[in-house]
TORRO-547594 format. One record per residue (C-alpha): residue in three letters; x, y, z. Coordinates in nm, 2 decimals, always signed. Layout:
# residues N
ALA,X,Y,Z
...
END
This chain:
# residues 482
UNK,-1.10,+6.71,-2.12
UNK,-1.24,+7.00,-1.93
UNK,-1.29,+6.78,-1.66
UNK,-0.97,+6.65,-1.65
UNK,-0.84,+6.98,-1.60
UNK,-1.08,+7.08,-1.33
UNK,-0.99,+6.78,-1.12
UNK,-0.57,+6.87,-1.19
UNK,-0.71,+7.27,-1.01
UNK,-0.84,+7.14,-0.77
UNK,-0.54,+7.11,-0.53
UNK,-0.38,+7.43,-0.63
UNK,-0.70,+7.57,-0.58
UNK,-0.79,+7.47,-0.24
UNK,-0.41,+7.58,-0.14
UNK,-0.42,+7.87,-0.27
UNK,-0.73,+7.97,-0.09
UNK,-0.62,+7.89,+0.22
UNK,-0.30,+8.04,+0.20
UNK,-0.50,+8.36,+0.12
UNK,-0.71,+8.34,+0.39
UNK,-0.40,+8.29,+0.65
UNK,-0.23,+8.56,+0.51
UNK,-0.52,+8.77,+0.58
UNK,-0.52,+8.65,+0.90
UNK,-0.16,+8.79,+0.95
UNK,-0.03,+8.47,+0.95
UNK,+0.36,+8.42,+0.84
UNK,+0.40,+8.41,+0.51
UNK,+0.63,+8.11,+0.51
UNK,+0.33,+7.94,+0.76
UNK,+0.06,+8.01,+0.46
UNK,+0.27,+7.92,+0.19
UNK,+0.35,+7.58,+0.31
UNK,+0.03,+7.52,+0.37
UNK,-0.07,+7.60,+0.01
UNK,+0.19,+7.36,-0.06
UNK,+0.07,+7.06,+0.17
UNK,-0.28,+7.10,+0.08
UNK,-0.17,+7.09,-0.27
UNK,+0.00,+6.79,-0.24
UNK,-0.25,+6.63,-0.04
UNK,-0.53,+6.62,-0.28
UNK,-0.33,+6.57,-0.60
UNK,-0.15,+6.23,-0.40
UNK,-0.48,+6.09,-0.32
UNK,-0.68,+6.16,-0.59
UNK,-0.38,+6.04,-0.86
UNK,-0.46,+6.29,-1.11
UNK,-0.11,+6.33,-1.19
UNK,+0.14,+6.02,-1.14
UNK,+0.28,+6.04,-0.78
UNK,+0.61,+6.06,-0.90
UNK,+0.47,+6.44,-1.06
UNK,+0.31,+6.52,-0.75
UNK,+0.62,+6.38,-0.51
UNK,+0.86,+6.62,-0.70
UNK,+0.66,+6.98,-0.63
UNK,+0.92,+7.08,-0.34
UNK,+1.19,+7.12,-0.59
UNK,+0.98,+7.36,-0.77
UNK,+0.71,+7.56,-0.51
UNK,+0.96,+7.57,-0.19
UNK,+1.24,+7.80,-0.38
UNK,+0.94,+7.96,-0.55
UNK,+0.80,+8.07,-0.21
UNK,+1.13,+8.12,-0.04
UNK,+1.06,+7.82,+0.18
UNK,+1.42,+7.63,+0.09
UNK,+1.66,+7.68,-0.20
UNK,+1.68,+7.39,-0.47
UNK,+2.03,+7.27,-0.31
UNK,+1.87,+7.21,+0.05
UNK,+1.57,+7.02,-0.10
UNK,+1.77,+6.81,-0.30
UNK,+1.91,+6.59,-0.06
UNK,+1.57,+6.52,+0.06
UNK,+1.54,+6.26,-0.21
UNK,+1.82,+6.07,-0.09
UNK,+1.76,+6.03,+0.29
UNK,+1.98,+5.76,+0.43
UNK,+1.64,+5.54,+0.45
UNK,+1.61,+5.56,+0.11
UNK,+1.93,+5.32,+0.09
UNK,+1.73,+5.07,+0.32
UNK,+1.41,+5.07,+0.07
UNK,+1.68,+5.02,-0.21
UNK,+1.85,+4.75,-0.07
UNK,+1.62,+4.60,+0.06
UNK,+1.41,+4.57,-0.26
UNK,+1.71,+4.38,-0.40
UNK,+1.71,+4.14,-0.15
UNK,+1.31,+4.12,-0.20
UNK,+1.45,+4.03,-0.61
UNK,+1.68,+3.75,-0.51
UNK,+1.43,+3.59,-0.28
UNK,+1.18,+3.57,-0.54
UNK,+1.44,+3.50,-0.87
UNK,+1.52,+3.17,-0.67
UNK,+1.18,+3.11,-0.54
UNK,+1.23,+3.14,-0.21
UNK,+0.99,+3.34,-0.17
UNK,+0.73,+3.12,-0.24
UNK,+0.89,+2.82,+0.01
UNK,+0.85,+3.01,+0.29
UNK,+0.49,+3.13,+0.16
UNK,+0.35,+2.81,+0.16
UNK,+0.53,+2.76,+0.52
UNK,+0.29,+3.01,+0.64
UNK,-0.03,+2.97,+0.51
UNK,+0.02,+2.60,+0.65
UNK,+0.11,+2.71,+0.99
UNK,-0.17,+2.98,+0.99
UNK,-0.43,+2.79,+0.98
UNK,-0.70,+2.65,+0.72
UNK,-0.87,+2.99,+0.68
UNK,-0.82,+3.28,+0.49
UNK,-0.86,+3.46,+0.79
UNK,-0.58,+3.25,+1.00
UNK,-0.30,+3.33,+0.73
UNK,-0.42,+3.71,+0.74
UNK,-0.36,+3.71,+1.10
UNK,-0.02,+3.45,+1.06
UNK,+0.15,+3.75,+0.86
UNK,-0.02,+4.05,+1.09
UNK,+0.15,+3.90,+1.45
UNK,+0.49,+3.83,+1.25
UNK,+0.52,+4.16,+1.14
UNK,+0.38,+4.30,+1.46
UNK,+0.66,+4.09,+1.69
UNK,+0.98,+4.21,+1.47
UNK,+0.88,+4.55,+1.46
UNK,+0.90,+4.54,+1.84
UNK,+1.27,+4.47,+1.81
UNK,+1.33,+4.63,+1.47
UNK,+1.31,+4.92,+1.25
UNK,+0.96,+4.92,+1.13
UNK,+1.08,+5.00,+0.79
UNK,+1.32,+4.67,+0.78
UNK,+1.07,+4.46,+0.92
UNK,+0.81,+4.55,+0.65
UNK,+1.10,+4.51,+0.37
UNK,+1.17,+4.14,+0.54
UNK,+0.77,+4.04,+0.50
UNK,+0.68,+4.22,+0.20
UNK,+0.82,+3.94,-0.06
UNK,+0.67,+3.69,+0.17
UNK,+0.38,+3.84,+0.16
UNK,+0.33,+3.88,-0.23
UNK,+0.42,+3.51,-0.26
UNK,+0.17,+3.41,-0.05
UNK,-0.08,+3.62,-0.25
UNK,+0.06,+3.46,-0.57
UNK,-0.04,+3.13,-0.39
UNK,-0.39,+3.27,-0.28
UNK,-0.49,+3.41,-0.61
UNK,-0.48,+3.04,-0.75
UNK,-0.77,+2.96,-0.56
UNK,-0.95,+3.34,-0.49
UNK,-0.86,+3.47,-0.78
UNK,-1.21,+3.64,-0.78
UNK,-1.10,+3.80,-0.47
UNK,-0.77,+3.83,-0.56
UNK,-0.73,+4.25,-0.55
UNK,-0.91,+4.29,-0.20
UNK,-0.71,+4.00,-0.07
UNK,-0.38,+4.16,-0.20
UNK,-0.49,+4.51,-0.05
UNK,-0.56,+4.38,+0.32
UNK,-0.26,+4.19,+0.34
UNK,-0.04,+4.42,+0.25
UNK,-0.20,+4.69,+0.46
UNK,-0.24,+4.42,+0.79
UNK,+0.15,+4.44,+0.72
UNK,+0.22,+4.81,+0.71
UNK,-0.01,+4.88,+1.04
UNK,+0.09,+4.63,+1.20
UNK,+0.50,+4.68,+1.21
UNK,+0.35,+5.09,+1.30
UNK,+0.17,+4.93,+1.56
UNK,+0.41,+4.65,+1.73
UNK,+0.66,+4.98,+1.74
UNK,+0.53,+5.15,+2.05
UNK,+0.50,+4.86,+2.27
UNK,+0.89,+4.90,+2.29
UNK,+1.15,+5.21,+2.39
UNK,+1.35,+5.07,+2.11
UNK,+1.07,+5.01,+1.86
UNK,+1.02,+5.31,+1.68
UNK,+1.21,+5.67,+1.69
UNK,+0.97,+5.87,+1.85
UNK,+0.96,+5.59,+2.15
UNK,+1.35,+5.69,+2.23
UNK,+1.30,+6.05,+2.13
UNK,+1.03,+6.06,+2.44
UNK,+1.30,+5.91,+2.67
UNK,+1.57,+6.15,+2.55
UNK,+1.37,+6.44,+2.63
UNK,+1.13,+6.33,+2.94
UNK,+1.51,+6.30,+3.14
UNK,+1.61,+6.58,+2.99
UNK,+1.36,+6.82,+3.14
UNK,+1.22,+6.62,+3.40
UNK,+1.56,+6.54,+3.58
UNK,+1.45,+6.48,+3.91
UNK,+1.16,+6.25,+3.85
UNK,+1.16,+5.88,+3.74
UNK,+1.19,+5.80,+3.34
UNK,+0.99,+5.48,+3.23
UNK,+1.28,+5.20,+3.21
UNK,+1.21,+4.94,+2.97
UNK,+1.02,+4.69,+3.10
UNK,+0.78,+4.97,+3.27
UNK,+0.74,+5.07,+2.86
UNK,+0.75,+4.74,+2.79
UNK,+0.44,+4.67,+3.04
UNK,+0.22,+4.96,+2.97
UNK,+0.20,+4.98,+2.61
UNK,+0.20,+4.60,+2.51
UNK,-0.17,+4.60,+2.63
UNK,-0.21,+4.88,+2.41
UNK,+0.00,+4.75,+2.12
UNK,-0.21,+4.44,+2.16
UNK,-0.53,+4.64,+2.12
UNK,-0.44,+4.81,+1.82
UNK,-0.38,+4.53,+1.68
UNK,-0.68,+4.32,+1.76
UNK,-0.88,+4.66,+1.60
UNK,-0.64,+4.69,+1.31
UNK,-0.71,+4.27,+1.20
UNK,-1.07,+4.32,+1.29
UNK,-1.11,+4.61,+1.04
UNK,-0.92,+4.50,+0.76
UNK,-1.08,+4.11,+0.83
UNK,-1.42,+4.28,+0.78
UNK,-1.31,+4.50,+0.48
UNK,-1.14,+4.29,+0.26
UNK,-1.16,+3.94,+0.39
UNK,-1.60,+3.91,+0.45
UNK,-1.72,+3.62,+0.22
UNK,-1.40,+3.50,+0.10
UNK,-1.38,+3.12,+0.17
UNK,-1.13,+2.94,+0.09
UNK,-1.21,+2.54,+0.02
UNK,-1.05,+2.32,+0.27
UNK,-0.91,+2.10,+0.01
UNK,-0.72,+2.39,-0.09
UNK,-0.47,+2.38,+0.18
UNK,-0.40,+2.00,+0.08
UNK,-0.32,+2.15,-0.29
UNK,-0.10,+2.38,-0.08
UNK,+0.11,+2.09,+0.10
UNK,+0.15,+1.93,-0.22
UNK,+0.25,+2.23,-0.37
UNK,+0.52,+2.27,-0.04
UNK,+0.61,+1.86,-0.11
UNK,+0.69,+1.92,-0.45
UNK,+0.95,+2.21,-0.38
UNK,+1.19,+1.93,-0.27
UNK,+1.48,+2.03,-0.11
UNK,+1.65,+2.37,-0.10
UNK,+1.86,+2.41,-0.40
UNK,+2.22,+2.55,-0.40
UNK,+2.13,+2.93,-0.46
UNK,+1.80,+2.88,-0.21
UNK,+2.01,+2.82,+0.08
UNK,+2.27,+3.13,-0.02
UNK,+1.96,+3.37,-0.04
UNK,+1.82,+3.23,+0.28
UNK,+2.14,+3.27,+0.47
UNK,+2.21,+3.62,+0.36
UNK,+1.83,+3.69,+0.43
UNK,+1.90,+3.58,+0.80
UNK,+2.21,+3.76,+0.79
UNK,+2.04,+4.08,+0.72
UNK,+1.82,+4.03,+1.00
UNK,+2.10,+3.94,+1.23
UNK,+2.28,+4.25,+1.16
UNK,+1.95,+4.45,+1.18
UNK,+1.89,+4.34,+1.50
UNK,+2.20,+4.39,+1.67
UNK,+2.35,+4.72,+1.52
UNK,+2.29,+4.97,+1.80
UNK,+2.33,+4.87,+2.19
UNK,+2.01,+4.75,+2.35
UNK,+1.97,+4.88,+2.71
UNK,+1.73,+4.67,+2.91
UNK,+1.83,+4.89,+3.21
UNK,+1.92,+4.58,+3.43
UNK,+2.16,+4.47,+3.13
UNK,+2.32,+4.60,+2.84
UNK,+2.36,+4.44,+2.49
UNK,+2.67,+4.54,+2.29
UNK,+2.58,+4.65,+1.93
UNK,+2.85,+4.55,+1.62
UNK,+2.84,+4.90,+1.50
UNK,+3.02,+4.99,+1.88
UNK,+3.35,+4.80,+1.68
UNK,+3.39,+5.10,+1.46
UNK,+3.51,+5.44,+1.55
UNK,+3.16,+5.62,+1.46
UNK,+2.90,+5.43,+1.58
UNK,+2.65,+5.62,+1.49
UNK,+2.74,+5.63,+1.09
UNK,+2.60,+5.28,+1.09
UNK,+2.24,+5.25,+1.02
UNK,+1.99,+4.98,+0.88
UNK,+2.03,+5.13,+0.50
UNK,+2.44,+4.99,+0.56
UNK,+2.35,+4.66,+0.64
UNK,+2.09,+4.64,+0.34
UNK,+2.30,+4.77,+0.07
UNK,+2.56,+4.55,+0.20
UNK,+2.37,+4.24,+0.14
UNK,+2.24,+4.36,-0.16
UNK,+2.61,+4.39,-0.28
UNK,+2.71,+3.98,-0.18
UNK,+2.37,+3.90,-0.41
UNK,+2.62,+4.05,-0.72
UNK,+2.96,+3.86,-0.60
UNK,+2.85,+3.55,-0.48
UNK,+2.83,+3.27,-0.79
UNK,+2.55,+3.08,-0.82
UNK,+2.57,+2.72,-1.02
UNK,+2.34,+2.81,-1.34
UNK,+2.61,+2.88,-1.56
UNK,+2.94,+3.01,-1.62
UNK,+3.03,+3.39,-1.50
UNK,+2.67,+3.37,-1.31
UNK,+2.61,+3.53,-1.00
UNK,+2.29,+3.51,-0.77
UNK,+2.18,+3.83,-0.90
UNK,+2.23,+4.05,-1.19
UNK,+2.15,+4.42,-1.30
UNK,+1.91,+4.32,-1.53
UNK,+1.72,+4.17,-1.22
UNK,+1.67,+4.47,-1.02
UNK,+1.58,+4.73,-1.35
UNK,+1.28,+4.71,-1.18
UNK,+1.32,+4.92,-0.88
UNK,+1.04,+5.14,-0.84
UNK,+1.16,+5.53,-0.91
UNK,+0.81,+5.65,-0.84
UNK,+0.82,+5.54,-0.52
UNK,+1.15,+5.63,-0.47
UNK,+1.06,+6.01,-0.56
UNK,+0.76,+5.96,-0.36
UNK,+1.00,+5.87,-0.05
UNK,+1.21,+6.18,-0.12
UNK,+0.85,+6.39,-0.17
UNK,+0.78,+6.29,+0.22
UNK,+1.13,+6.37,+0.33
UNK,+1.09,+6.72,+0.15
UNK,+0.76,+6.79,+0.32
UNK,+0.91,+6.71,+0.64
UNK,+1.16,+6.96,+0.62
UNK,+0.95,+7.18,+0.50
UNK,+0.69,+7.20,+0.79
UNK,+1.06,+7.27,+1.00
UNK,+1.21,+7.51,+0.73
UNK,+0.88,+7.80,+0.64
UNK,+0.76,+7.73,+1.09
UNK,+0.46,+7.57,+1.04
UNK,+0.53,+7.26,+1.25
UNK,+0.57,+7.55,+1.51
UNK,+0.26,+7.74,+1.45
UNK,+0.06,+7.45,+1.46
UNK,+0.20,+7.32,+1.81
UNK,+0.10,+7.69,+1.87
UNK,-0.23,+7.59,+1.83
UNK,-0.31,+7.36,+2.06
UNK,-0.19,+7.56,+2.35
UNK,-0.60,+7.58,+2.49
UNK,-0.53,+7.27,+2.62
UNK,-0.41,+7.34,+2.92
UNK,-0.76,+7.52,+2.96
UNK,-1.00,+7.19,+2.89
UNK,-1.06,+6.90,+3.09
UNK,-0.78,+6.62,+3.08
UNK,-1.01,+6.36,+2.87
UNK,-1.05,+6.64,+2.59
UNK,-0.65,+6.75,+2.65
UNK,-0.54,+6.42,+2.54
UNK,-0.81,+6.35,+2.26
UNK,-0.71,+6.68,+2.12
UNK,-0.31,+6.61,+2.13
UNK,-0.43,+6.26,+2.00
UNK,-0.58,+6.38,+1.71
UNK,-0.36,+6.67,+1.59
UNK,-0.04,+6.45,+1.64
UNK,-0.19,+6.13,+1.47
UNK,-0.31,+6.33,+1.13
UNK,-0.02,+6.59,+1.16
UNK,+0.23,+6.27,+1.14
UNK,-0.01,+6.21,+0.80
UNK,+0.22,+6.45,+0.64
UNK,+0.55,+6.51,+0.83
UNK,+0.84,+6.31,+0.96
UNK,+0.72,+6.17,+1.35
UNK,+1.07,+6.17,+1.44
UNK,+1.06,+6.58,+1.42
UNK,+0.71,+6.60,+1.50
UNK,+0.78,+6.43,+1.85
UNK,+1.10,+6.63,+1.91
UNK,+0.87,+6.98,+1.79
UNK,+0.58,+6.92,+2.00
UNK,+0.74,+6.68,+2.34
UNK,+0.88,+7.01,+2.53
UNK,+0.55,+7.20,+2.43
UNK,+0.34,+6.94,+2.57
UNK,+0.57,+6.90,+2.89
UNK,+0.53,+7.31,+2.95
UNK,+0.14,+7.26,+2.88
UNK,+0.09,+6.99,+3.11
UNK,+0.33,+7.17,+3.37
UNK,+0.10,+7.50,+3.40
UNK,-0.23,+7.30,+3.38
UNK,-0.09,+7.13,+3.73
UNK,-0.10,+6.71,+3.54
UNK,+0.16,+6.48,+3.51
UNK,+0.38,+6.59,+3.17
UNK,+0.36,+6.21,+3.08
UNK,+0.00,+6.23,+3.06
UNK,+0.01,+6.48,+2.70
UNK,+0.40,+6.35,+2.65
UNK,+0.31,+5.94,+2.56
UNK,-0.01,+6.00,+2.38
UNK,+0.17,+6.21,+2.16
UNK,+0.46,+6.03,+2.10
UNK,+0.23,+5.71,+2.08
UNK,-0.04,+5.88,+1.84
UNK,+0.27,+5.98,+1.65
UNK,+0.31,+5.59,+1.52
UNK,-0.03,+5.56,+1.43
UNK,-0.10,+5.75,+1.13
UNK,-0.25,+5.51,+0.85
UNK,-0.40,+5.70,+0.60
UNK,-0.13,+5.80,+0.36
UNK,+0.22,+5.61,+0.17
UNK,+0.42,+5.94,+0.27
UNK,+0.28,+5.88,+0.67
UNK,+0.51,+5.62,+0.76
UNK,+0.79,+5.39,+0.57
UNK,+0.57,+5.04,+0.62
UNK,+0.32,+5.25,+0.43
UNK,+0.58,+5.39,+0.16
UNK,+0.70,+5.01,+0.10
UNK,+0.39,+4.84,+0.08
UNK,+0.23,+5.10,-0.17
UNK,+0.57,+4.99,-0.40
UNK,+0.44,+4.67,-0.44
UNK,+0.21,+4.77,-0.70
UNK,-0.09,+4.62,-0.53
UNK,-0.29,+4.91,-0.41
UNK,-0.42,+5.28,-0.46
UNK,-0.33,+5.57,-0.21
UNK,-0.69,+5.58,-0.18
UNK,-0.74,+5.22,-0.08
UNK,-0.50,+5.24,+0.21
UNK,-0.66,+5.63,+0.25
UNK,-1.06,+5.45,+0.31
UNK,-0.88,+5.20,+0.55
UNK,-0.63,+5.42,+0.72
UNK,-0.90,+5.67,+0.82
UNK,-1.12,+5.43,+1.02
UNK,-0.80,+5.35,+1.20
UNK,-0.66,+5.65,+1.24
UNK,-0.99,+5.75,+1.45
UNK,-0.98,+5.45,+1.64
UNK,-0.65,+5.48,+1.74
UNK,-0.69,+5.85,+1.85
UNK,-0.99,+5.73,+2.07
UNK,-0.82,+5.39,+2.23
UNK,-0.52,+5.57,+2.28
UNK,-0.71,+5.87,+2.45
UNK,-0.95,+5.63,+2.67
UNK,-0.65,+5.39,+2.75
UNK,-0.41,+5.64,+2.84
UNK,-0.64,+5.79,+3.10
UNK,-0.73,+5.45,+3.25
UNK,-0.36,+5.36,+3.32
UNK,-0.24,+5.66,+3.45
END
């Protein structure tokens, strides 16, 4: 019992004795208290000794307590508009697997993959990796994730010894790899087009990258990241795992004996493909020597339109459109989705509070404050440094408003140390995509945590190995292509 309790002080305690120490320092007292906050968190989300959901709720509580935000501006927080796309897109997730499609297009893969473990590890790892170049990395993880657990249901039949490390490596080759497939394109990820934005914005008179220079630079990259991200997880959680060739002939019998697609099969798969359509071409593509007209462009606000619409809108056909079981029946029902995860849900929110946060009390600005030295250092140590700070700092705040805090700082740094802006500018914006370590980090993260199937410290031993290696690939790379 004592114990217990020591563990539960241990966040608070470490928060609180940091904040002291800034404040002593003559730190702002916002910068200190937000700190106490984010340290508090920290520990008590990794080390579980309250449910998440507890821990994930604290803003509500400590940031009108310290004068950091009032209860009405944190609210919100917990229903972010990319909320609505975890939300819907978990109901799609239900009807997929309530009429087993799921599990048809599991099999699919695991036959196509290859006749090792390995092969289907890496099958589901380039999938997600290629949509997330073209898509949200949040809808892409949302399209693979039931995929993915039906091929683990699959797997478990026949490594059912392995079956928890197998289910934690998949679903964490998933999350990094939609992070990673992000940056190899202007339109993959947020802090990609936020770089853009702002590069022409202060650098009028010299060249921004167009789309296929992006495209050609950082798909090397991408591809590297990958490789290490496989690599690492292979040697993790898939070492000594074989699975028995005549497995994979259990498997195509398995695939045979589906049959053909039933009536409700086919509906599911269309509106599955239907969401990815309208994923895919919401906003306007720009490939600089041609541009691709977006649906949302129909409508009078464009920009109301965004990849939480199109899931909820599928979701909603799942509850109109009749299926042929029975009288009155539809293809779902709200007893089929009871199970929506609200601790992941608050823990969503939690992120989107701590984000705001780090904007509202100044310390996203007193931390880019801090690494003004390295205009002072040579380049290698310059970039290593904005590397590191961005890829860990990202651990805990939004990387859409950490790229738009620290892009024009970086830019003025690079400007009076005499380098090219771009040099700080795209390892920042890069590093700000590859933060693995935490569910709050990125959404892939968020979503594949929601499946149940891992601990925040499981994805916390993986994500830190990775984190590293991306800080030094990205540092070594970056200075090699410039």
């Amino acid at each position: 019992m004592i114990s217990d309790i020591l563990k539960r002080l241990i966040g608070p305690g470490v928060g609180m004795a940091v904040d002291w120490l800034l404040l002593n320092q003559g730190v702002d007292s916002g910068v200190a208290h937000m700190t106490f906050v984010v340290l508090w968190m920290a520990i008590w989300w990794i080390t579980e000794v309250v449910p998440i959901a507890i821990t994930s709720m604290l803003p509500v509580l400590l940031f009108p307590l310290f004068g950091i935000m009032s209860t009405q501006d944190v609210a919100p927080q917990y229903m972010h508009h990319v909320l609505w796309l975890f939300i819907g897109g978990f109901m799609v997730a239900f009807a997929m697997e309530k009429w087993n499609l799921h599990r048809r297009i599991a099999l699919r893969i695991i036959l196509i993959t290859g006749n090792n473990i390995s092969g289907v590890l890496l099958g589901m790892m380039l999938a997600s990796w290629f949509l997330s170049m073209w898509m949200s990395n949040t809808a892409t993880t949302m399209m693979m994730l039931p995929t993915a657990l039906a091929v683990l249901t699959q797997l478990n039949k026949s490594c059912s010894a392995h079956a928890k490390k197998l289910a934690i490596g998949l679903l964490l080759g998933i999350a990094y790899s939609a992070s990673i497939g992000g940056i190899a394109t202007l339109i993959g990820t947020p802090p990609n087009l936020i770089f853009l934005s702002q590069f022409q914005t202060l650098f009028p008179d010299q060249q921004a990258p167009t789309f296929l220079a992006w495209f050609l630079r950082m798909l090397p990259l991408s591809i590297i990241m990958l490789g290490a991200a496989y690599f690492l997880i292979k040697y993790m959680y898939f070492s000594g795992v074989v699975l028995p060739k005549e497995e994979f002939q259990l498997f195509r019998n398995e695939y045979k004996n589906l049959g053909a697609m039933k009536y409700e099969e086919k509906w599911v798969s269309f509106l599955f493909s239907l969401m990815a359509l309208l994923w895919f071409t919401r906003a306007p593509l720009d490939l600089n020597f041609i541009k691709l007209p977006g649906w949302s462009e129909l409508f009078a606000h464009p920009e109301y339109f965004k990849d939480g619409t199109v899931a909820v809108l599928i979701a909603t056909l799942f509850f109109l459109i009749p299926s042929k079981e029975g009288k009155g029946k539809r293809l779902l029902h709200w007893e089929d989705v009871k199970k929506l995860p609200l601790e992941v849900i608050l823990l969503f929110g939690g992120g989107f509070a701590l984000a705001a946060g780090f904007q509202e009390s100044g310390l996203s600005e007193w931390l880019a404050g801090q690494i003004s030295f390295v205009s002072e250092v040579p380049v290698f140590v310059s970039i290593l440094v904005v590397c590191f700070c961005l890829t860990f700092l990202t651990e805990m705040t939004s990387n859409m408003a950490t790229t738009q805090l620290f892009l024009p700082l970086l830019a003025a740094i690079a400007v009076g140390a005499g380098i090219a802006p771009e040099l700080l500018m795209i390892p920042a914006t890069i590093s700000a995509s590859f933060a693995f370590m935490l569910p709050v980090a990125t959404a892939p993260n968020t979503i594949i945590f929601a499946s149940g199937h891992l601990q925040i410290k499981d994805m916390a031993k993986t994500g830190i190995y990775l984190n590293l290696t991306g800080v030094l690939i990205t540092t070594i790379y970056m200075l090699l292509t410039s």
